[in-house]
LUMTORKE-993443 format. One line per 4 residues: number of its first residue (from 1); for each residue x, z, y of N, C-alpha, C. Coordinates in steps of 0.2 Angstrom, whole numbers, padded with zeros to 4 digits. Layout:
NUM) X Z Y X Z Y X Z Y; ...
***
This chain:
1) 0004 0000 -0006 0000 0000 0000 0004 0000 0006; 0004 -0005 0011 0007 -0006 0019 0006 0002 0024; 0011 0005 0023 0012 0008 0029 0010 0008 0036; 0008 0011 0039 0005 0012 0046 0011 0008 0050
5) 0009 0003 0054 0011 -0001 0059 0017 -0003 0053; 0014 -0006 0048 0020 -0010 0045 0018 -0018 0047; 0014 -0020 0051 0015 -0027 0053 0016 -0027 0060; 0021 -0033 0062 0021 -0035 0070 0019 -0040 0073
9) 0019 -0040 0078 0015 -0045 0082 0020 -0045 0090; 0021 -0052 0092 0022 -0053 0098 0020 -0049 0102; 0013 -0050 0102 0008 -0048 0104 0008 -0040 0104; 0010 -0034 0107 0008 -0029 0108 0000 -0025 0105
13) -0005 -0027 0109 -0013 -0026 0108 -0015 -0030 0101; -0010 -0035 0101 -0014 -0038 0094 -0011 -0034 0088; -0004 -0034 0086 -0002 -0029 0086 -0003 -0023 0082; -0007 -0018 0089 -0010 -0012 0087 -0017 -0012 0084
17) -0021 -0017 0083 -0027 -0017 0082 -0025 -0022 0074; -0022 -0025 0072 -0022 -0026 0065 -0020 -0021 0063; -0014 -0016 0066 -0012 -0011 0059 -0017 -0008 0058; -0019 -0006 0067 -0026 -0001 0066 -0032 -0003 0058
21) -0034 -0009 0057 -0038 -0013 0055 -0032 -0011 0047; -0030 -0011 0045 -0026 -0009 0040 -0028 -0004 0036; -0023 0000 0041 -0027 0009 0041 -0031 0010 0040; -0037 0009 0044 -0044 0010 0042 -0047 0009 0036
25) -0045 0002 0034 -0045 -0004 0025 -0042 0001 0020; -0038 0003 0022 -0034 0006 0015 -0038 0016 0014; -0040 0016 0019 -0043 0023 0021 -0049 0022 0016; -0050 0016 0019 -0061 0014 0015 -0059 0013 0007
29) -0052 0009 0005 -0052 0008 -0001 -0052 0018 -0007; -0046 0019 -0003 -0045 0025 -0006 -0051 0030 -0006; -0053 0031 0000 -0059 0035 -0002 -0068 0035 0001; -0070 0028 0000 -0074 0024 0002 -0079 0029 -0003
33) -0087 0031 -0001 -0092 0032 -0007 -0089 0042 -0009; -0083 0044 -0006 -0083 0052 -0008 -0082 0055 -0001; -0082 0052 0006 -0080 0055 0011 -0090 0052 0012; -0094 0059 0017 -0100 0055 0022 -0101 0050 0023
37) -0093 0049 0028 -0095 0047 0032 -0091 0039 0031; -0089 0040 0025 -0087 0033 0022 -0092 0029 0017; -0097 0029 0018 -0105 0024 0014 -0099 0017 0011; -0100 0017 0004 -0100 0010 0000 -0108 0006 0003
41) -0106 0001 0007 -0114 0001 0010 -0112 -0008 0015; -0117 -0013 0016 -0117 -0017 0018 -0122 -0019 0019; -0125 -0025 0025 -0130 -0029 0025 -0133 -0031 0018; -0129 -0035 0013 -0132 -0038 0007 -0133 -0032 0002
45) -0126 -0026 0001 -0131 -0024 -0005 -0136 -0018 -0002; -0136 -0019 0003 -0144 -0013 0006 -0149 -0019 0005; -0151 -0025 0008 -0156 -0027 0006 -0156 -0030 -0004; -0152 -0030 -0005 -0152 -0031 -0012 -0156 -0025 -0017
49) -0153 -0020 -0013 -0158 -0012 -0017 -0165 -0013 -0014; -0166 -0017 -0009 -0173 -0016 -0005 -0177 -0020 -0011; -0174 -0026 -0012 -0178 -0032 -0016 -0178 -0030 -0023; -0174 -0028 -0025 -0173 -0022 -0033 -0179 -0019 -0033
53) -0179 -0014 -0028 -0183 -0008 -0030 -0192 -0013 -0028; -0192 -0016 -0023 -0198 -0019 -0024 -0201 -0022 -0030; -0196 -0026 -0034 -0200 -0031 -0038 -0196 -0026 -0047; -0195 -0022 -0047 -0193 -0020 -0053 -0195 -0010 -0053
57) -0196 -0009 -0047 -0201 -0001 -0049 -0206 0000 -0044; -0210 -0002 -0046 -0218 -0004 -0043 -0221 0003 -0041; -0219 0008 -0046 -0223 0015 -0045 -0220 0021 -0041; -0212 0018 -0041 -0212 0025 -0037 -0204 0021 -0031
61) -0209 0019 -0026 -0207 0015 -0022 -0204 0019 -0016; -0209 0025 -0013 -0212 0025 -0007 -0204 0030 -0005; -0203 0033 -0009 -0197 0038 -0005 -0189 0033 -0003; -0191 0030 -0007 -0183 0025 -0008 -0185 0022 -0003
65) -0190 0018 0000 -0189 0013 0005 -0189 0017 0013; -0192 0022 0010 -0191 0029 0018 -0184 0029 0020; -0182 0032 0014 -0174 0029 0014 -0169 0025 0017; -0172 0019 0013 -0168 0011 0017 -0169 0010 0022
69) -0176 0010 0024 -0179 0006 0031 -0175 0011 0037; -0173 0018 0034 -0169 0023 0040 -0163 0020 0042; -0160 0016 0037 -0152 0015 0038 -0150 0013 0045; -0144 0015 0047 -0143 0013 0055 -0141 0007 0054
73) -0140 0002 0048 -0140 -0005 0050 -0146 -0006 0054; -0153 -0003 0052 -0158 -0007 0053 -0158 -0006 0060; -0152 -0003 0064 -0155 0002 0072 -0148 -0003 0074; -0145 -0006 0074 -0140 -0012 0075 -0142 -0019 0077
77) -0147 -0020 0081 -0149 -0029 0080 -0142 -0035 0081; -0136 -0031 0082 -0131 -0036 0087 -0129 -0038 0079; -0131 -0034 0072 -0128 -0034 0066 -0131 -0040 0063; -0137 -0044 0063 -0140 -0045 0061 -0143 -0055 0065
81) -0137 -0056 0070 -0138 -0062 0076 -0138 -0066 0071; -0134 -0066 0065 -0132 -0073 0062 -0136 -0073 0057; -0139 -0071 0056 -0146 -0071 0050 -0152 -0071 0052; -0155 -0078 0052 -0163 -0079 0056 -0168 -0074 0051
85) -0165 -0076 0043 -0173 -0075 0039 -0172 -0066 0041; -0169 -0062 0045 -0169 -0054 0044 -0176 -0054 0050; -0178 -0058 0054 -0183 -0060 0060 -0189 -0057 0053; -0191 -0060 0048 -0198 -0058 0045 -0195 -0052 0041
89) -0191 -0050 0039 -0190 -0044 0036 -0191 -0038 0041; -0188 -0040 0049 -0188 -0033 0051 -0195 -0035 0057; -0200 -0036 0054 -0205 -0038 0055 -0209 -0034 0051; -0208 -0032 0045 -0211 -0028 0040 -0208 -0022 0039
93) -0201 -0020 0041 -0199 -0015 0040 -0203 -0010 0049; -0202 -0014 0054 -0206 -0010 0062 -0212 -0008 0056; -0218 -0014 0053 -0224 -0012 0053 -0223 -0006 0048; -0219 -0006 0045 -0218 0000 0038 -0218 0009 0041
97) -0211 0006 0045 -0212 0013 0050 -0218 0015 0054; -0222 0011 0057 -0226 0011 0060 -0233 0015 0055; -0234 0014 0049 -0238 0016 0046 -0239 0021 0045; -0245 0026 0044 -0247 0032 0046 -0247 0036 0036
101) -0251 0030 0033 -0251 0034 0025 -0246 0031 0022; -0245 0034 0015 -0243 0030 0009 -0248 0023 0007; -0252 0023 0008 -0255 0016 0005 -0256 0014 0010; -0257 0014 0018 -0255 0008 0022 -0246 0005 0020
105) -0241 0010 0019 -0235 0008 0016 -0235 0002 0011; -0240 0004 0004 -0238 0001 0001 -0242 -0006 0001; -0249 -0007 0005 -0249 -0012 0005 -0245 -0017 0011; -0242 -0013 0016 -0236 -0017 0018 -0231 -0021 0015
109) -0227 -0017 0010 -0223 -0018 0004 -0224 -0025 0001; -0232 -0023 -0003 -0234 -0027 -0008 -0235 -0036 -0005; -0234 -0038 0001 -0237 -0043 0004 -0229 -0048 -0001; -0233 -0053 -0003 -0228 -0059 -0005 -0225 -0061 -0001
113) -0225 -0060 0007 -0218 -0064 0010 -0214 -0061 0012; -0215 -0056 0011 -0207 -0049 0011 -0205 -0054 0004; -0205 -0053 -0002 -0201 -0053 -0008 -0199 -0060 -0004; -0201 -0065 -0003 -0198 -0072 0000 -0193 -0070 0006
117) -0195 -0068 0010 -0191 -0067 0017 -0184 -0062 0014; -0186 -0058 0009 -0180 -0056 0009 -0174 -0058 0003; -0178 -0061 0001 -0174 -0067 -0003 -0170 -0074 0001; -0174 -0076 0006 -0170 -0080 0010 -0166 -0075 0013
121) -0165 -0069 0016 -0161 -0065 0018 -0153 -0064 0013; -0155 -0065 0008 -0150 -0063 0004 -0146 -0069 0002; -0149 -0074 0002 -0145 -0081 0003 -0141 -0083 0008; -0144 -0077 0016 -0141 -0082 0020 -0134 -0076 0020
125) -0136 -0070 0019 -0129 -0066 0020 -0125 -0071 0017; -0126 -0069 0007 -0119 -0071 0004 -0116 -0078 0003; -0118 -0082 0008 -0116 -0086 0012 -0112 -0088 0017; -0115 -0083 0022 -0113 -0083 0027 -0109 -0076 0031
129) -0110 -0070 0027 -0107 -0065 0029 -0100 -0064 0030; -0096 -0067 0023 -0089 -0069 0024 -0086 -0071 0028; -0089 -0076 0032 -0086 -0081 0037 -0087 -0077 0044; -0092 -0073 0045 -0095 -0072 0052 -0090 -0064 0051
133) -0088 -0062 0048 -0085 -0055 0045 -0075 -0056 0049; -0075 -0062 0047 -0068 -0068 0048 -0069 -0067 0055; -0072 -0070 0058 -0074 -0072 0066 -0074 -0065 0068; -0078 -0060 0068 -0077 -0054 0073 -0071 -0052 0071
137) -0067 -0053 0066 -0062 -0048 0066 -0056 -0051 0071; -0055 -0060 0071 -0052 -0064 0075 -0054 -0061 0082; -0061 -0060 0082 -0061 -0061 0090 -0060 -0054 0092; -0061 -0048 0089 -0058 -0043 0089 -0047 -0042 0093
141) -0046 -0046 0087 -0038 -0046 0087 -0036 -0051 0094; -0039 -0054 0095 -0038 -0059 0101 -0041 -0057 0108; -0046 -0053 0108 -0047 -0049 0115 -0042 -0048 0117; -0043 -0049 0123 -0038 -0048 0130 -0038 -0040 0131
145) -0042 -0037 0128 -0044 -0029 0132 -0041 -0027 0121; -0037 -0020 0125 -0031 -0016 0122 -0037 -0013 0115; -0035 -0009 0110 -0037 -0006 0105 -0042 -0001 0106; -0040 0003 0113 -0048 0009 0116 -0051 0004 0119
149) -0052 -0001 0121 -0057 -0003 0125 -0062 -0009 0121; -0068 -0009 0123 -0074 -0013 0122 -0075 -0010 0115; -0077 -0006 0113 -0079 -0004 0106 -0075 -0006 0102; -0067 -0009 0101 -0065 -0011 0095 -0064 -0007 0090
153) -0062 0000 0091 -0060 0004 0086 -0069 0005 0080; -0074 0006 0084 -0080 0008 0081 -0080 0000 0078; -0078 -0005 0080 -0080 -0012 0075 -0075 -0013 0071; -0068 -0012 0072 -0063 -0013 0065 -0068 -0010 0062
157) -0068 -0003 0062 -0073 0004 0058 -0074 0000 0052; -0080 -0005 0057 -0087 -0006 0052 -0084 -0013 0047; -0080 -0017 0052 -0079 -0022 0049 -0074 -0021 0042; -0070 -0014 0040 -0066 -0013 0035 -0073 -0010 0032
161) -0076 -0006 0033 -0082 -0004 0028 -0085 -0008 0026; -0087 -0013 0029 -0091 -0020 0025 -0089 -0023 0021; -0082 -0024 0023 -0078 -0028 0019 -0075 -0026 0012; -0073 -0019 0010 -0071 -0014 0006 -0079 -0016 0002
165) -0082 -0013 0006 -0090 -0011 0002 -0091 -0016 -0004; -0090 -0024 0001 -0090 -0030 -0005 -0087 -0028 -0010; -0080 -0028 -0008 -0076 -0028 -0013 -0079 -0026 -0020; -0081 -0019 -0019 -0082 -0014 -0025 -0087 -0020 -0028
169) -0094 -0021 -0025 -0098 -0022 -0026 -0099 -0027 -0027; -0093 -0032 -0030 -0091 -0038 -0031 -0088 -0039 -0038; -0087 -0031 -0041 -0082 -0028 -0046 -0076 -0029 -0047; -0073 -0028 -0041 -0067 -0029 -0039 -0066 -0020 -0042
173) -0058 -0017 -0043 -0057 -0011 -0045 -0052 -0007 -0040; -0052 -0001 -0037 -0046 0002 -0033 -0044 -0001 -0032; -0040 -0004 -0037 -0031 -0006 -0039 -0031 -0012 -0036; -0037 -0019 -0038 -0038 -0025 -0034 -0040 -0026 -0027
177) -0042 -0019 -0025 -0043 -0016 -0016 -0037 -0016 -0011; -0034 -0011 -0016 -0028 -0008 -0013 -0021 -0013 -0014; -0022 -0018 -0017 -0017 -0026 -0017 -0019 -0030 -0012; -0025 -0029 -0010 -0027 -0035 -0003 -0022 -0037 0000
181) -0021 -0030 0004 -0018 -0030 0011 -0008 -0034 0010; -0007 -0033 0002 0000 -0036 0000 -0001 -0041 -0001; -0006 -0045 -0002 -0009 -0052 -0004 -0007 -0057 0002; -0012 -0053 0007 -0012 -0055 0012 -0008 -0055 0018
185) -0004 -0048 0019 0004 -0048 0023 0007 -0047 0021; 0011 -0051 0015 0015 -0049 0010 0021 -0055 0013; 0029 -0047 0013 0034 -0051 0012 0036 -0058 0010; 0038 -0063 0011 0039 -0067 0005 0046 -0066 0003
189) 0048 -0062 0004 0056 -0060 0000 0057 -0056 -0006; 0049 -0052 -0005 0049 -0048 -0011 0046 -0051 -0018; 0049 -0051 -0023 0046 -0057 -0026 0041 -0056 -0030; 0038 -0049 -0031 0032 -0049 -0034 0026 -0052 -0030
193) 0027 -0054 -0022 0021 -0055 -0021 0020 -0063 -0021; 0023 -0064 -0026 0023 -0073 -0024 0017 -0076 -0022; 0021 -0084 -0017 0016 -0087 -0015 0008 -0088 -0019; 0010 -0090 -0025 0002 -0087 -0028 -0002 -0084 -0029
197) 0000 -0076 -0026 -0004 -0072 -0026 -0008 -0072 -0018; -0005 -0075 -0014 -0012 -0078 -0007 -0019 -0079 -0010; -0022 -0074 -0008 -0031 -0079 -0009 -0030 -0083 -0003; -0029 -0089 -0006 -0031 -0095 -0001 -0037 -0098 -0001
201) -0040 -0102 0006 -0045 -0103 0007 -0046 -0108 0001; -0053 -0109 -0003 -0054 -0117 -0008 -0051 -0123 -0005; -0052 -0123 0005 -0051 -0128 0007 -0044 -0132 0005; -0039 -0126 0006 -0033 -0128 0004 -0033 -0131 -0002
205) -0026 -0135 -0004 -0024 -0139 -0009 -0018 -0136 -0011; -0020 -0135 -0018 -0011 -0134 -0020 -0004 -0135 -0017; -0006 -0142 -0016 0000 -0145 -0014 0002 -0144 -0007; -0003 -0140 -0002 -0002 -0139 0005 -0002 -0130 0006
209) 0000 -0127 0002 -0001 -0119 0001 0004 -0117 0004; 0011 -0120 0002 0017 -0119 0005 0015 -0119 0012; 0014 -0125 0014 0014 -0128 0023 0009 -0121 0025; 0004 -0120 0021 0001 -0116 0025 0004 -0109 0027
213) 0009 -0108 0020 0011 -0098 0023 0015 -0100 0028; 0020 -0103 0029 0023 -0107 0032 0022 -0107 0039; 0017 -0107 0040 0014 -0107 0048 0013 -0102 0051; 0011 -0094 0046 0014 -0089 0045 0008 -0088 0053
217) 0002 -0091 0054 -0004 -0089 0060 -0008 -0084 0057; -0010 -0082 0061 -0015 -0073 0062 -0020 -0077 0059; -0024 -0082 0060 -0030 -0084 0059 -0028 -0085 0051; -0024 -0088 0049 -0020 -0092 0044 -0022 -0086 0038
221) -0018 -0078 0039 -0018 -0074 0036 -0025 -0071 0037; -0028 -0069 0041 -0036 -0067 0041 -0042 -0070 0037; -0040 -0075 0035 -0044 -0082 0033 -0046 -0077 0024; -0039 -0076 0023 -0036 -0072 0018 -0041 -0066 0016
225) -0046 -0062 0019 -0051 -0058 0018 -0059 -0063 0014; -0059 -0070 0020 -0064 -0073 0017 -0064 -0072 0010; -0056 -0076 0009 -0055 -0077 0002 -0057 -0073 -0005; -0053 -0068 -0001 -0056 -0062 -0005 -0065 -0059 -0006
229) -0069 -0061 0000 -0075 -0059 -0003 -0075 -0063 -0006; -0075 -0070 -0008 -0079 -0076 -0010 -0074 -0077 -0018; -0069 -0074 -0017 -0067 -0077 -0026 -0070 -0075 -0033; -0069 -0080 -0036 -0072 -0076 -0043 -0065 -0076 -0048
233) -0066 -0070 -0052 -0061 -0068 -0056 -0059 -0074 -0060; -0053 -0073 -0063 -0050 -0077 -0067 -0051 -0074 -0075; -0052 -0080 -0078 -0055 -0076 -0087 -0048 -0079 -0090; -0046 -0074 -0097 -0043 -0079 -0101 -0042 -0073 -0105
237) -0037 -0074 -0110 -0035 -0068 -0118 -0030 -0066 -0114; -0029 -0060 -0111 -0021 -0056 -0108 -0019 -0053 -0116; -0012 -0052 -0116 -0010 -0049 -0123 -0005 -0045 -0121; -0006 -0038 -0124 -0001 -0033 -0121 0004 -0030 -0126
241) 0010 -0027 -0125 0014 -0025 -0129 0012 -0019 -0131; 0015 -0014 -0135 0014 -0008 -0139 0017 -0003 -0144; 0022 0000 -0140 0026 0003 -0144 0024 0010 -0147; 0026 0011 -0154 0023 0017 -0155 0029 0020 -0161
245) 0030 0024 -0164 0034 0030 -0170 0031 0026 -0176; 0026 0019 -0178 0023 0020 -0183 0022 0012 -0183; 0028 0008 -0184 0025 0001 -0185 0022 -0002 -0191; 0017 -0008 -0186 0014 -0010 -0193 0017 -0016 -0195
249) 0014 -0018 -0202 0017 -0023 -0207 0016 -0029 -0201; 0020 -0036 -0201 0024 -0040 -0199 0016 -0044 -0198; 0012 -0044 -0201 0007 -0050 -0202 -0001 -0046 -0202; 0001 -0039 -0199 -0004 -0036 -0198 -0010 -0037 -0194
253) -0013 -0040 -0193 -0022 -0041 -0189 -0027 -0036 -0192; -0032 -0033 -0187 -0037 -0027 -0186 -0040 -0030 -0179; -0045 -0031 -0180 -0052 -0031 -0176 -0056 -0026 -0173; -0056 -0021 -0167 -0060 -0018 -0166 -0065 -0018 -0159
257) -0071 -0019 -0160 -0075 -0021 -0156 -0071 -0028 -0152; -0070 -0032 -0153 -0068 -0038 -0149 -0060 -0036 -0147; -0056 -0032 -0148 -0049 -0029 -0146 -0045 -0032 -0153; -0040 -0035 -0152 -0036 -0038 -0159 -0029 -0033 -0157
261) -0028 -0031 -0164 -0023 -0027 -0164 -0018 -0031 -0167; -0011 -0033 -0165 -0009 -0036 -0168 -0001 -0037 -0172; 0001 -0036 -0178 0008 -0037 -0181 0013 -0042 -0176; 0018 -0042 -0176 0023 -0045 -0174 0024 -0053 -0176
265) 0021 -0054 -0182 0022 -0060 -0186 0016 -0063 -0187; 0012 -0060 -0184 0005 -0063 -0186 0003 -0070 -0184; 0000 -0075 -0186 -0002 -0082 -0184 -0001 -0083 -0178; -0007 -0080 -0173 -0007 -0080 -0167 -0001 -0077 -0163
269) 0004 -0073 -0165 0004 -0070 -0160 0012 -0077 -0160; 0013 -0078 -0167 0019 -0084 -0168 0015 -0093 -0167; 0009 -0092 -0166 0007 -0100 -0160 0008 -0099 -0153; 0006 -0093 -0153 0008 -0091 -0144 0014 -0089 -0142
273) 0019 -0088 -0146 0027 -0089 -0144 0029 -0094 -0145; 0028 -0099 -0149 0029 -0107 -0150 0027 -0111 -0145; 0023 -0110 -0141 0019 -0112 -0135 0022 -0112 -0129; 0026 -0104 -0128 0027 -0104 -0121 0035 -0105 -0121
277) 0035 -0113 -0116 0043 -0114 -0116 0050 -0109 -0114; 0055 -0110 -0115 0062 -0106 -0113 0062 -0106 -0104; 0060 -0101 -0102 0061 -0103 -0094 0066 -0096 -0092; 0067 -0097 -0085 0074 -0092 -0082 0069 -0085 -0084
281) 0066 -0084 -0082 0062 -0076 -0081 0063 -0074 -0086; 0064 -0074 -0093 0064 -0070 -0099 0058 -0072 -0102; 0052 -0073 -0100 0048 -0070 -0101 0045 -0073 -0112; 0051 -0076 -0113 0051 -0076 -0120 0050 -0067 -0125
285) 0056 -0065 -0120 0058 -0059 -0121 0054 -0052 -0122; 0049 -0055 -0121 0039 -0052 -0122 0038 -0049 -0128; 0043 -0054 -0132 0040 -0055 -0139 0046 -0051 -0142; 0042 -0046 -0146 0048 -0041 -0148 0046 -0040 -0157
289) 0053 -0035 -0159 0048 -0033 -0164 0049 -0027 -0167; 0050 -0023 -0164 0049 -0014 -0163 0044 -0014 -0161; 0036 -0020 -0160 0031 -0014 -0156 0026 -0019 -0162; 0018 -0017 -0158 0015 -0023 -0158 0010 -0024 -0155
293) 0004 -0030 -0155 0001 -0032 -0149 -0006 -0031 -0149; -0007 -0030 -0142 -0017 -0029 -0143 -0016 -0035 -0135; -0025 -0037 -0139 -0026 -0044 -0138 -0032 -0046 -0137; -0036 -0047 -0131 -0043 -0046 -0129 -0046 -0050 -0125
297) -0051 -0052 -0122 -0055 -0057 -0116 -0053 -0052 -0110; -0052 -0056 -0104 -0052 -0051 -0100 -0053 -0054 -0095; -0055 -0052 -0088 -0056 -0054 -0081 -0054 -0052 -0078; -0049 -0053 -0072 -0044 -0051 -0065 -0045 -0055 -0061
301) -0044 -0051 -0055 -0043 -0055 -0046 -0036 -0056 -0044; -0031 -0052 -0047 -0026 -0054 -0045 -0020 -0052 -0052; -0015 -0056 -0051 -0009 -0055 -0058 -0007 -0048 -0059; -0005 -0045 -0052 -0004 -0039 -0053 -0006 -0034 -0053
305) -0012 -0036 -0054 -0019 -0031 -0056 -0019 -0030 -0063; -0017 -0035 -0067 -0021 -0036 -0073 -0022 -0031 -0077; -0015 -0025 -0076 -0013 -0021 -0082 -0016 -0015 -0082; -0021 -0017 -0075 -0027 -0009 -0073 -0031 -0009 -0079
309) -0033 -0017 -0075 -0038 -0019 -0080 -0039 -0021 -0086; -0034 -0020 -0090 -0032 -0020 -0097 -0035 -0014 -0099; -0030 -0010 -0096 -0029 -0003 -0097 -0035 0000 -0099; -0039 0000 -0094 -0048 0001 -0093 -0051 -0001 -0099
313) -0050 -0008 -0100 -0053 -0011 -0104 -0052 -0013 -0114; -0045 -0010 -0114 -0043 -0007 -0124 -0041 0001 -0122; -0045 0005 -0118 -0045 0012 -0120 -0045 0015 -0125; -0051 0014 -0125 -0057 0016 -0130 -0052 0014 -0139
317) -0052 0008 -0139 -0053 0006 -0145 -0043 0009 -0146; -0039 0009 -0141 -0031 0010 -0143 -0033 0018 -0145; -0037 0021 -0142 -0039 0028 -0143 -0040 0027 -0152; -0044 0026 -0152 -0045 0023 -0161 -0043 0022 -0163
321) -0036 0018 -0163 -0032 0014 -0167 -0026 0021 -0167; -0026 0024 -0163 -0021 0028 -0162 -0022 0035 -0167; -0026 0035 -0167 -0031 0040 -0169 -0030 0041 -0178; -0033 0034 -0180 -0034 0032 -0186 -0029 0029 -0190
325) -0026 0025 -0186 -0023 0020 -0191 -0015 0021 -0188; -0013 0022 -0183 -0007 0021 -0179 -0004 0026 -0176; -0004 0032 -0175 -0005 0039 -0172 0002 0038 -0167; 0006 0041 -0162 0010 0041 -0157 0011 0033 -0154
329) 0006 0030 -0153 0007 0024 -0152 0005 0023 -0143; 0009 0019 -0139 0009 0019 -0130 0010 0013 -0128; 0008 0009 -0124 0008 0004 -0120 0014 0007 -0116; 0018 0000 -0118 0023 0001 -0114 0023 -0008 -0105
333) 0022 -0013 -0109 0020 -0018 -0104 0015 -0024 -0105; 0013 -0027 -0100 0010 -0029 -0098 0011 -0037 -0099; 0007 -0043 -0100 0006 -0051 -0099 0001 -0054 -0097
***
């Protein structure tokens, strides 16, 4: 995680207002949803719980939506500019408040064009929230007026809470949060963050990525949050190494719940070392045979995350192999 005022800028004021915006980012990642006054919380998934709770618990609606309708998003209109269809939503949340009993509530509720209007609502955010989230943080960092003035500090605020929020609720993990801010101001001399760990924009091409870190512009790197709400994980079989006191036989395979435990010799694990060519990195060197392998479907947003998400993900079952079959057995790395 980036250190306070680890990034610089010509620019004095711009400067203090990205590290600020940093700071803030890495505060909301760490402890976003356990602090009050840190809410996991945004325009789309508040109205995503609205439209949830309306069309899936019919019976016991009325406290939840007392709830919603209270949010101080709904007391924000300047939040709300770039989304026409929120005009009929907050057309039914005024008349909802307005309402004296429970069954004038619920026949407010129950009208067919809420479930419509907040369905267009939900389209136009995850859509368009990314991009207009981009713009205010730009236009933020590029005021001519310093860090305390014109509310910047209360909009970085919100504009890392929204952006964090996503994340979670995108099922992104701590670990995949807390690598953004490397992704995106990251060295290029340090060689773990290589150039392709940037989320670049779709619009970019392979072959212009270079030119683009290159230009090394605030917009350039900024763009780099879009990315991250809008990407979808990477799937494929991760395979991890495993050393333990207690090796198995050379052509050993065990299946548990979809976890492949694997011998050193086994078919697959000697196609997939046939496979991958002699290159400088070692990375032949993977393949040992003091250990052995576990081998799984898995999904990650960035390389350097994977081993979280590994981790997370053949708990349970190394817990059982360790237990039953394999006993002082430890992950030692990661592929």
């Amino acid at each position: 995680m980036p250190g306070i005022k680890r990034i610089t800028n010509e620019n004095a004021d711009v400067e203090a207002k990205v590290n600020y915006f940093i700071d803030r980012y890495n505060h909301h990642v760490l402890y976003g949803g356990s602090e009050w006054h840190l809410e996991l919380e945004n325009q789309l998934s508040l109205i995503e719980k609205i439209h949830f709770q309306l069309t899936k618990d019919p019976e016991y609606r009325i406290p939840y939506f007392d709830n919603y309708f209270a949010h101080e998003f709904f007391d924000e209109e300047e939040e709300w500019l770039h989304y026409p269809a929120y005009q009929n939503v907050k057309k039914v949340i005024q008349a909802y408040k307005a309402a004296n009993t429970e069954k004038e509530k619920k026949q407010i509720l129950n009208q067919v064009s809420f479930v419509k209007a907040l369905e267009k609502l939900i389209d136009e955010l995850r859509f368009h929230m990314p991009e207009k989230l981009m713009e205010l943080l730009m236009s933020i960092f590029l005021c001519v007026h310093p860090l305390e003035e014109h509310e910047h500090i209360s909009k970085l605020n919100l504009v890392a809470k929204l952006m964090v929020s996503e994340g979670y609720f995108s099922g992104k993990t701590l670990e995949d949060l807390d690598g953004v801010i490397n992704r995106i101001f990251y060295n290029g001399n340090e060689r773990r963050y290589r150039d392709s760990q940037f989320p670049f924009p779709a619009e970019v091409k392979k072959a212009d990525r270079k030119k683009y870190l290159s230009a090394r512009s605030l917009e350039n790197q900024i763009r780099g949050f879009k990315s991250v709400m809008q990407e979808d994980p990477n799937k494929g079989i991760v395979v991890m190494r495993v050393f333990g006191s207690v090796r198995l036989p050379d052509e050993f395979e065990f299946n548990y719940n979809g976890v492949y435990f694997l011998g050193p010799e086994t078919p697959r694990i000697i196609k997939l070392k046939a496979s991958i060519p002699d290159r400088k990195d070692g990375f032949r060197d993977f393949f040992k045979k003091d250990c052995f392998y576990i081998a799984t479907p898995l999904e990650w947003f960035s390389f350097y995350n994977i081993k979280y998400r590994m981790r997370a993900a053949v708990s349970s079952q190394l817990d059982y192999f360790s237990c039953h079959i394999a006993p002082n057995t430890r992950s030692r790395s990661y592929r």
